[in-house]
N, C-alpha and C positions, 0 to 999 in steps of 0.2 A: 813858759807855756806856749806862749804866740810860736816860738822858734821851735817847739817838738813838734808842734801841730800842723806847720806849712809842709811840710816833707807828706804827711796824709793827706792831708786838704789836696795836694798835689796828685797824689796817687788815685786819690779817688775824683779828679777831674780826669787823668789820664784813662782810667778805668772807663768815668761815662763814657769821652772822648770816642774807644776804638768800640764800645756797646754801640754807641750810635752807628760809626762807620761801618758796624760788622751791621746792623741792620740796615742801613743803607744798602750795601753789598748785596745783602739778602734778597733786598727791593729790586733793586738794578738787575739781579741774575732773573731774578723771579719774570720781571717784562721781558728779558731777553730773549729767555726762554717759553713765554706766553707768544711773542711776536714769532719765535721762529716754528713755533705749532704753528700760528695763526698762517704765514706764508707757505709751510712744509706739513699742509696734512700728510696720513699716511698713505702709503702707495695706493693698498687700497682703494682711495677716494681719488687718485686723481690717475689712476689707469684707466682707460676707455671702458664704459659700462658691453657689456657683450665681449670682451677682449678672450682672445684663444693663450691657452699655455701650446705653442703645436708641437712641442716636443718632448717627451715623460713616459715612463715606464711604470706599469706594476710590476712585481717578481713576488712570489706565492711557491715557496721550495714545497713547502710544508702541504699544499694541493697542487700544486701543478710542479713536479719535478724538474728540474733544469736538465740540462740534453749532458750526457756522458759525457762529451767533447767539448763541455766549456771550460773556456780557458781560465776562469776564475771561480769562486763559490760566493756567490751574494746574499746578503740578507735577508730577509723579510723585508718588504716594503708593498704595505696592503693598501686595496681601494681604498679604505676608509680614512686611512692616511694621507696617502694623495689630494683626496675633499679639501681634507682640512687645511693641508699648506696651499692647493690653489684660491679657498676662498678667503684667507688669510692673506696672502699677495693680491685681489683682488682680481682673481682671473675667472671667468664663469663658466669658460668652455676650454675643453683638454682633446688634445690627440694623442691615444695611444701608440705609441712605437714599440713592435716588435725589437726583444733586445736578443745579442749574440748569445746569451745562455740558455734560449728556451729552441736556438736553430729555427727550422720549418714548423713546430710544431709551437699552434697560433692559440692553446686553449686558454691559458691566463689575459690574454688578452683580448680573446672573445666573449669573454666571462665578464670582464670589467666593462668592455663595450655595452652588454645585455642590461647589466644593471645602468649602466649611468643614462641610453639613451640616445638615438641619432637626433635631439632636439639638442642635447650640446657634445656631443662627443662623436668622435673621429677614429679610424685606425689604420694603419699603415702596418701589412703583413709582410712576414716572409716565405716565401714557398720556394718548390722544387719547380718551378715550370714542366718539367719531364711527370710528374706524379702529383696534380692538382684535379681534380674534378670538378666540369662546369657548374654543379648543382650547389659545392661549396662555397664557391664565388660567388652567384646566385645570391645563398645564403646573406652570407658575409656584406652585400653591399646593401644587402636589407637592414641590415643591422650598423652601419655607417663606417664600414671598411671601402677608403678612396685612394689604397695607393699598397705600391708593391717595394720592399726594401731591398737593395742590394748592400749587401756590409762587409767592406774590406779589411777597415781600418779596425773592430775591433778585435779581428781578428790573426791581422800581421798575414792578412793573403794580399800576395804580387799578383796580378797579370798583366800581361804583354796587350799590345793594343787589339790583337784579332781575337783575344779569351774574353776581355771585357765586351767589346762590341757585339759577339755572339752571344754572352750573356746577357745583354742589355736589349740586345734587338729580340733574344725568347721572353723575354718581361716584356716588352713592348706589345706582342700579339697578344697575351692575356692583357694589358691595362688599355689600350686603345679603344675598344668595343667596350668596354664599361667607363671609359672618362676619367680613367683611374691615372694617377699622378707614379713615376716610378722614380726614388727616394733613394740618392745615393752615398753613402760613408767611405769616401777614398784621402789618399793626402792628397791636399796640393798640389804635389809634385807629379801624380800622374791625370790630374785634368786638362793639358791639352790633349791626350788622346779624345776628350770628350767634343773638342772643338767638331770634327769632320765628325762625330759619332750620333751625338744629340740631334742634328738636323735630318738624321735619316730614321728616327723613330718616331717622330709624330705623337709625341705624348709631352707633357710636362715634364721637367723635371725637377726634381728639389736635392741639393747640395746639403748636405750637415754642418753642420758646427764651423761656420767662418771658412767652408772649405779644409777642413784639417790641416791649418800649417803648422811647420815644423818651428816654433820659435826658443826653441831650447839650447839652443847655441849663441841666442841675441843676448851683450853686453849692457844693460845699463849703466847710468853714471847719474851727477846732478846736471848733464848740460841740459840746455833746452834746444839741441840738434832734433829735429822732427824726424820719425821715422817715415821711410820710404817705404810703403806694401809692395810696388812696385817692383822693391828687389827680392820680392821671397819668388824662387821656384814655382812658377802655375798661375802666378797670382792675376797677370795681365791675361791669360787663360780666362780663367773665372770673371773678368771682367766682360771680357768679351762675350762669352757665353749668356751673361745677363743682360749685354744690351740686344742680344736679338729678338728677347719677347717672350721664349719658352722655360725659362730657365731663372728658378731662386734660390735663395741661398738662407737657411736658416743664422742667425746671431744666436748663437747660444754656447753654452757650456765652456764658456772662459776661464774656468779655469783648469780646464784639460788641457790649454796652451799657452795661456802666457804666464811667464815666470815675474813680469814686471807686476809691482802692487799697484798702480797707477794705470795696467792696464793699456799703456801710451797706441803698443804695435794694435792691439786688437782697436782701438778707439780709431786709426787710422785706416783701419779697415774698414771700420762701420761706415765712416765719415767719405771713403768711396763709391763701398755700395749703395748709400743712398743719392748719390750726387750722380749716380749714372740709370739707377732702376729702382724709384724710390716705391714703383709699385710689383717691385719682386725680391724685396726683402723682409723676412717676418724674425719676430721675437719666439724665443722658446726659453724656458726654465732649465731643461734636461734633467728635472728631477727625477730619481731622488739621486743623481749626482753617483751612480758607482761607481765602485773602487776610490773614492775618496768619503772621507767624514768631516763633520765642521763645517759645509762649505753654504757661505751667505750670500745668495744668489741677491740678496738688494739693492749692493751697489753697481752691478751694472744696470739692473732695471732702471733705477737713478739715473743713469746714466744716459740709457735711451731714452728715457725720457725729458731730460733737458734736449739732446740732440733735436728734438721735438717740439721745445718753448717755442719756437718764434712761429710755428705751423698745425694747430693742433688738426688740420687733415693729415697730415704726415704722422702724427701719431696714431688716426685712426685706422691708418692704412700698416705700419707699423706691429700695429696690439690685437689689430681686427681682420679688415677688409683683405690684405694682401691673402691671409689666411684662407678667410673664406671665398674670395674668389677662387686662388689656387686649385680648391678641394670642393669646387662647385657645391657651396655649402645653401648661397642666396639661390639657387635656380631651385636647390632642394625644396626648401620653406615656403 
Protein backbone atom coordinates (compact mmCIF):
# COMPACT_ATOMS: atom_id res chain seq x y z
CA UNK A 1 0.00 0.00 0.00
CA UNK A 2 2.70 2.57 1.44
CA UNK A 3 4.72 1.66 -2.19
CA UNK A 4 1.41 2.19 -4.58
CA UNK A 5 0.58 5.22 -2.93
CA UNK A 6 4.19 7.37 -2.96
CA UNK A 7 4.07 7.35 -6.92
CA UNK A 8 0.50 9.64 -6.16
CA UNK A 9 1.36 11.22 -3.09
CA UNK A 10 4.25 12.40 -5.48
CA UNK A 11 2.17 13.27 -8.28
CA UNK A 12 -0.10 15.31 -6.38
CA UNK A 13 2.77 17.31 -4.57
CA UNK A 14 4.18 17.92 -8.11
CA UNK A 15 0.63 18.87 -9.14
CA UNK A 16 0.29 21.52 -6.17
CA UNK A 17 4.04 22.36 -6.77
CA UNK A 18 3.56 23.94 -10.65
CA UNK A 19 -0.53 25.25 -9.35
CA UNK A 20 1.59 27.33 -7.05
CA UNK A 21 4.18 28.39 -9.45
CA UNK A 22 1.61 28.86 -12.36
CA UNK A 23 -0.13 31.34 -9.75
CA UNK A 24 2.99 32.84 -8.80
CA UNK A 25 3.58 33.42 -12.64
CA UNK A 26 0.08 34.74 -12.68
CA UNK A 27 1.17 37.28 -9.71
CA UNK A 28 4.41 38.31 -11.07
CA UNK A 29 2.93 38.96 -14.79
CA UNK A 30 -0.03 40.56 -13.20
CA UNK A 31 2.54 43.69 -11.23
CA UNK A 32 4.48 43.69 -14.32
CA UNK A 33 2.01 44.48 -16.20
CA UNK A 34 0.14 46.96 -13.46
CA UNK A 35 3.86 48.61 -13.14
CA UNK A 36 4.21 48.93 -16.88
CA UNK A 37 0.55 50.76 -17.12
CA UNK A 38 1.48 52.48 -14.12
CA UNK A 39 4.91 54.14 -15.88
CA UNK A 40 3.31 53.80 -19.71
CA UNK A 41 -0.10 55.58 -19.55
CA UNK A 42 -1.74 55.88 -22.91
CA UNK A 43 -0.62 58.31 -25.29
CA UNK A 44 -3.46 59.91 -24.71
CA UNK A 45 -2.45 61.01 -21.30
CA UNK A 46 0.84 61.97 -21.80
CA UNK A 47 0.75 64.04 -25.31
CA UNK A 48 0.64 67.70 -24.56
CA UNK A 49 -2.97 68.91 -23.53
CA UNK A 50 -3.76 71.44 -26.74
CA UNK A 51 -1.40 69.32 -29.07
CA UNK A 52 -2.03 69.79 -32.99
CA UNK A 53 -2.28 66.55 -35.46
CA UNK A 54 -0.91 69.44 -38.29
CA UNK A 55 -1.17 67.11 -40.93
CA UNK A 56 -4.50 64.87 -42.08
CA UNK A 57 -6.99 64.67 -44.64
CA UNK A 58 -10.68 64.14 -45.01
CA UNK A 59 -11.78 62.65 -48.64
CA UNK A 60 -15.75 62.44 -49.08
CA UNK A 61 -15.90 60.76 -52.96
CA UNK A 62 -19.44 60.13 -52.08
CA UNK A 63 -20.01 64.53 -51.56
CA UNK A 64 -17.39 66.02 -52.79
CA UNK A 65 -16.02 64.04 -55.84
CA UNK A 66 -12.32 63.66 -56.34
CA UNK A 67 -10.92 65.61 -59.58
CA UNK A 68 -10.83 63.36 -62.87
CA UNK A 69 -6.99 63.54 -62.89
CA UNK A 70 -6.33 61.76 -59.70
CA UNK A 71 -3.81 59.57 -59.87
CA UNK A 72 -5.40 56.96 -57.43
CA UNK A 73 -9.26 56.38 -56.11
CA UNK A 74 -9.42 56.74 -52.20
CA UNK A 75 -11.79 55.65 -49.74
CA UNK A 76 -14.07 57.26 -47.66
CA UNK A 77 -12.55 58.73 -44.88
CA UNK A 78 -15.24 61.23 -43.04
CA UNK A 79 -14.95 64.15 -40.37
CA UNK A 80 -16.58 62.06 -38.03
CA UNK A 81 -13.86 59.60 -38.41
CA UNK A 82 -11.06 61.72 -38.19
CA UNK A 83 -12.65 63.08 -34.40
CA UNK A 84 -12.49 59.81 -33.40
CA UNK A 85 -8.90 58.64 -34.15
CA UNK A 86 -7.50 62.27 -33.05
CA UNK A 87 -9.22 62.33 -29.82
CA UNK A 88 -8.21 58.71 -29.25
CA UNK A 89 -4.37 59.43 -29.99
CA UNK A 90 -4.97 62.34 -27.86
CA UNK A 91 -4.65 65.33 -30.14
CA UNK A 92 -7.28 68.21 -29.66
CA UNK A 93 -6.57 70.21 -32.66
CA UNK A 94 -6.16 69.18 -36.47
CA UNK A 95 -4.89 70.84 -39.68
CA UNK A 96 -6.57 70.13 -42.74
CA UNK A 97 -4.39 69.32 -45.81
CA UNK A 98 -5.67 69.69 -49.17
CA UNK A 99 -4.85 66.21 -50.65
CA UNK A 100 -3.67 65.43 -54.58
CA UNK A 101 -7.22 63.95 -55.53
CA UNK A 102 -9.53 66.66 -54.80
CA UNK A 103 -6.68 69.32 -57.18
CA UNK A 104 -7.72 73.21 -56.59
CA UNK A 105 -10.88 72.38 -55.68
CA UNK A 106 -10.89 73.04 -51.73
CA UNK A 107 -14.79 72.10 -50.92
CA UNK A 108 -14.38 68.81 -48.63
CA UNK A 109 -12.04 70.61 -46.89
CA UNK A 110 -13.76 73.76 -46.29
CA UNK A 111 -16.77 71.79 -45.23
CA UNK A 112 -14.63 70.02 -42.52
CA UNK A 113 -13.00 73.46 -41.53
CA UNK A 114 -16.80 74.95 -41.12
CA UNK A 115 -17.92 72.28 -38.93
CA UNK A 116 -14.92 71.72 -36.58
CA UNK A 117 -14.15 75.47 -36.08
CA UNK A 118 -11.04 78.17 -36.22
CA UNK A 119 -11.00 77.48 -32.10
CA UNK A 120 -9.08 74.23 -33.06
CA UNK A 121 -8.73 73.71 -36.58
CA UNK A 122 -6.52 74.73 -39.47
CA UNK A 123 -6.35 74.40 -43.28
CA UNK A 124 -3.75 74.50 -45.76
CA UNK A 125 -5.42 75.07 -49.60
CA UNK A 126 -4.62 74.44 -52.96
CA UNK A 127 -5.20 76.83 -55.67
CA UNK A 128 -4.67 78.04 -59.17
CA UNK A 129 -2.96 81.37 -58.29
CA UNK A 130 -3.90 82.37 -62.05
CA UNK A 131 -7.85 81.75 -61.06
CA UNK A 132 -8.37 82.58 -57.17
CA UNK A 133 -10.44 85.38 -56.08
CA UNK A 134 -9.63 87.77 -53.34
CA UNK A 135 -13.14 87.45 -51.72
CA UNK A 136 -12.44 83.60 -51.42
CA UNK A 137 -9.52 84.01 -49.51
CA UNK A 138 -11.07 86.51 -47.60
CA UNK A 139 -13.48 83.89 -47.04
CA UNK A 140 -11.33 81.16 -46.28
CA UNK A 141 -8.96 82.78 -43.70
CA UNK A 142 -12.16 83.59 -41.69
CA UNK A 143 -12.85 80.20 -41.52
CA UNK A 144 -9.06 79.18 -40.41
CA UNK A 145 -7.33 78.57 -43.77
CA UNK A 146 -3.30 79.62 -42.97
CA UNK A 147 -1.52 78.27 -45.84
CA UNK A 148 -1.09 77.57 -49.56
CA UNK A 149 -0.08 73.81 -50.72
CA UNK A 150 2.27 73.26 -53.42
CA UNK A 151 2.34 69.25 -54.25
CA UNK A 152 4.87 67.63 -56.28
CA UNK A 153 5.53 64.45 -54.89
CA UNK A 154 2.14 63.09 -54.90
CA UNK A 155 1.85 63.51 -57.98
CA UNK A 156 5.27 62.41 -59.85
CA UNK A 157 5.58 66.33 -61.15
CA UNK A 158 9.53 67.34 -61.93
CA UNK A 159 10.33 70.94 -62.28
CA UNK A 160 13.55 72.61 -63.08
CA UNK A 161 14.56 75.23 -60.70
CA UNK A 162 13.12 78.44 -62.68
CA UNK A 163 9.19 76.36 -62.86
CA UNK A 164 9.43 75.87 -59.23
CA UNK A 165 10.61 79.24 -58.21
CA UNK A 166 7.95 81.02 -60.45
CA UNK A 167 5.58 78.76 -58.90
CA UNK A 168 6.40 79.50 -55.54
CA UNK A 169 7.14 83.17 -55.89
CA UNK A 170 2.94 83.27 -57.58
CA UNK A 171 2.06 81.56 -54.11
CA UNK A 172 4.00 83.83 -52.20
CA UNK A 173 2.03 87.19 -53.53
CA UNK A 174 -1.29 85.60 -52.35
CA UNK A 175 0.17 84.21 -48.82
CA UNK A 176 2.44 87.14 -47.72
CA UNK A 177 -0.58 89.75 -47.29
CA UNK A 178 -2.53 87.38 -45.21
CA UNK A 179 0.34 85.64 -42.97
CA UNK A 180 -0.38 82.72 -44.83
CA UNK A 181 2.40 79.75 -44.57
CA UNK A 182 3.12 78.17 -48.32
CA UNK A 183 3.36 74.19 -47.66
CA UNK A 184 5.55 72.26 -49.88
CA UNK A 185 5.56 68.26 -50.91
CA UNK A 186 8.81 67.65 -53.19
CA UNK A 187 11.60 64.86 -52.70
CA UNK A 188 14.65 65.66 -51.16
CA UNK A 189 16.58 65.49 -53.96
CA UNK A 190 15.13 68.61 -55.48
CA UNK A 191 15.44 70.93 -52.09
CA UNK A 192 18.49 72.68 -52.77
CA UNK A 193 16.89 74.41 -55.51
CA UNK A 194 14.99 75.80 -52.39
CA UNK A 195 18.19 77.05 -50.88
CA UNK A 196 18.50 80.53 -53.03
CA UNK A 197 14.47 80.24 -53.53
CA UNK A 198 12.95 80.42 -49.88
CA UNK A 199 14.88 83.53 -48.99
CA UNK A 200 13.26 85.54 -51.79
CA UNK A 201 9.59 84.89 -50.78
CA UNK A 202 9.13 86.32 -47.59
CA UNK A 203 6.73 83.93 -46.26
CA UNK A 204 7.13 80.73 -44.13
CA UNK A 205 7.60 77.71 -45.33
CA UNK A 206 6.69 74.16 -44.38
CA UNK A 207 8.41 70.97 -45.89
CA UNK A 208 6.28 67.43 -45.72
CA UNK A 209 7.01 64.45 -44.50
CA UNK A 210 10.83 64.35 -43.21
CA UNK A 211 11.53 66.18 -46.61
CA UNK A 212 10.40 63.24 -48.95
CA UNK A 213 13.48 60.92 -49.07
CA UNK A 214 14.14 58.35 -51.13
CA UNK A 215 15.13 55.54 -48.56
CA UNK A 216 14.07 52.59 -50.73
CA UNK A 217 17.24 51.49 -51.89
CA UNK A 218 18.86 51.61 -48.04
CA UNK A 219 20.11 47.93 -46.93
CA UNK A 220 19.60 46.98 -43.44
CA UNK A 221 21.32 44.27 -41.44
CA UNK A 222 21.76 43.39 -37.59
CA UNK A 223 24.79 45.80 -37.28
CA UNK A 224 24.68 48.74 -35.14
CA UNK A 225 26.48 51.02 -38.00
CA UNK A 226 24.51 54.33 -37.36
CA UNK A 227 22.99 55.78 -40.18
CA UNK A 228 24.26 59.00 -41.78
CA UNK A 229 21.01 61.47 -43.01
CA UNK A 230 23.87 63.37 -44.23
CA UNK A 231 24.36 61.05 -47.14
CA UNK A 232 20.81 61.08 -48.66
CA UNK A 233 20.61 63.66 -51.65
CA UNK A 234 19.02 67.33 -50.21
CA UNK A 235 19.41 66.24 -46.92
CA UNK A 236 22.26 68.89 -45.80
CA UNK A 237 19.73 71.22 -48.06
CA UNK A 238 17.00 70.84 -45.77
CA UNK A 239 19.27 71.45 -42.84
CA UNK A 240 20.32 74.39 -43.85
CA UNK A 241 17.07 75.75 -44.87
CA UNK A 242 16.07 75.21 -41.15
CA UNK A 243 18.56 76.80 -39.51
CA UNK A 244 17.71 80.19 -41.07
CA UNK A 245 14.36 80.81 -39.18
CA UNK A 246 11.74 80.58 -42.06
CA UNK A 247 11.55 77.24 -42.61
CA UNK A 248 9.97 73.68 -41.08
CA UNK A 249 9.78 70.54 -41.61
CA UNK A 250 6.81 68.30 -40.79
CA UNK A 251 7.70 64.41 -38.98
CA UNK A 252 5.36 62.62 -40.26
CA UNK A 253 4.05 59.72 -42.36
CA UNK A 254 6.97 57.22 -41.96
CA UNK A 255 5.78 54.94 -43.24
CA UNK A 256 5.58 56.23 -46.89
CA UNK A 257 9.69 55.98 -46.49
CA UNK A 258 11.30 53.94 -44.52
CA UNK A 259 11.35 50.30 -45.33
CA UNK A 260 13.47 49.66 -41.90
CA UNK A 261 11.00 48.34 -38.83
CA UNK A 262 12.94 50.08 -36.38
CA UNK A 263 12.51 53.01 -38.26
CA UNK A 264 16.70 53.61 -37.55
CA UNK A 265 17.24 56.19 -41.03
CA UNK A 266 14.02 58.22 -40.12
CA UNK A 267 15.00 58.40 -36.15
CA UNK A 268 18.22 59.86 -37.39
CA UNK A 269 16.62 62.35 -39.16
CA UNK A 270 14.40 63.51 -36.32
CA UNK A 271 17.38 63.39 -33.91
CA UNK A 272 18.96 66.21 -36.59
CA UNK A 273 16.15 68.23 -36.82
CA UNK A 274 15.69 68.80 -33.64
CA UNK A 275 19.46 69.39 -32.53
CA UNK A 276 19.60 72.24 -35.13
CA UNK A 277 15.66 73.89 -35.01
CA UNK A 278 14.05 72.46 -32.29
CA UNK A 279 11.57 75.34 -32.74
CA UNK A 280 10.74 74.42 -36.55
CA UNK A 281 9.95 70.97 -36.20
CA UNK A 282 6.41 69.71 -35.73
CA UNK A 283 4.58 66.19 -35.45
CA UNK A 284 1.77 65.28 -37.93
CA UNK A 285 -0.28 61.95 -38.01
CA UNK A 286 -0.84 62.13 -42.03
CA UNK A 287 -3.91 60.27 -41.33
CA UNK A 288 -5.79 58.55 -42.62
CA UNK A 289 -2.50 57.37 -44.09
CA UNK A 290 -3.56 56.78 -48.10
CA UNK A 291 -2.97 54.35 -50.37
CA UNK A 292 -1.88 52.19 -47.50
CA UNK A 293 -4.14 50.12 -44.93
CA UNK A 294 -3.16 48.72 -41.37
CA UNK A 295 -0.99 51.43 -40.72
CA UNK A 296 -0.27 52.23 -36.63
CA UNK A 297 0.87 55.56 -36.39
CA UNK A 298 1.80 54.80 -32.35
CA UNK A 299 4.95 53.74 -32.51
CA UNK A 300 6.50 56.57 -33.92
CA UNK A 301 4.50 58.99 -31.64
CA UNK A 302 6.19 56.68 -28.98
CA UNK A 303 8.84 57.58 -30.24
CA UNK A 304 8.76 61.22 -30.43
CA UNK A 305 7.87 61.27 -27.50
CA UNK A 306 10.68 59.57 -25.68
CA UNK A 307 13.03 61.86 -28.09
CA UNK A 308 11.29 64.39 -25.65
CA UNK A 309 11.77 62.50 -21.95
CA UNK A 310 14.68 64.46 -20.80
CA UNK A 311 12.75 68.14 -22.08
CA UNK A 312 9.21 68.29 -21.69
CA UNK A 313 9.42 72.02 -23.42
CA UNK A 314 10.71 70.16 -26.30
CA UNK A 315 7.73 68.23 -26.35
CA UNK A 316 5.53 71.19 -26.06
CA UNK A 317 6.96 72.82 -28.82
CA UNK A 318 7.17 69.46 -30.67
CA UNK A 319 2.97 68.47 -30.26
CA UNK A 320 2.00 72.19 -29.77
CA UNK A 321 3.73 75.53 -29.82
CA UNK A 322 5.89 74.97 -33.10
CA UNK A 323 2.58 74.38 -34.63
CA UNK A 324 0.91 77.21 -33.48
CA UNK A 325 3.34 79.62 -33.86
CA UNK A 326 3.88 78.55 -37.46
CA UNK A 327 0.23 79.24 -38.29
CA UNK A 328 -0.10 82.30 -36.02
CA UNK A 329 -2.61 80.39 -34.21
CA UNK A 330 -1.54 82.24 -30.38
CA UNK A 331 -1.77 85.97 -32.16
CA UNK A 332 -5.30 84.49 -33.37
CA UNK A 333 -6.91 83.64 -29.76
Amino acid sequence: MLTSSQPKASLLAETSRLSLAAVSSSCIEQRRLSHATAVSPPLRRRIPPGSWDSHMHVVEPSRFPVSPTAVYKPSPHTLTEALAFESALGLDNVVFVQPSVYGPDNSCLIDALKKVGPSRGRGVVVIDPANIQPETLEEWHSLGVRGLRVNLQSVGKVMNKLELETTLLQHAEIARPRNWIIEVYLPLRMVPMLESIVPCLGVRVCIDHFGSPDLSTLAWNHDSTPFNPFALPGFASLISLLRTGSTYVKVSAPYRLSKDHQMRDLRAMVREFLSVAPKRVIYATDWPHTRFSGVDISPFTEYCLELCAHDPELAERLFRRNTEEMLGVAAAR
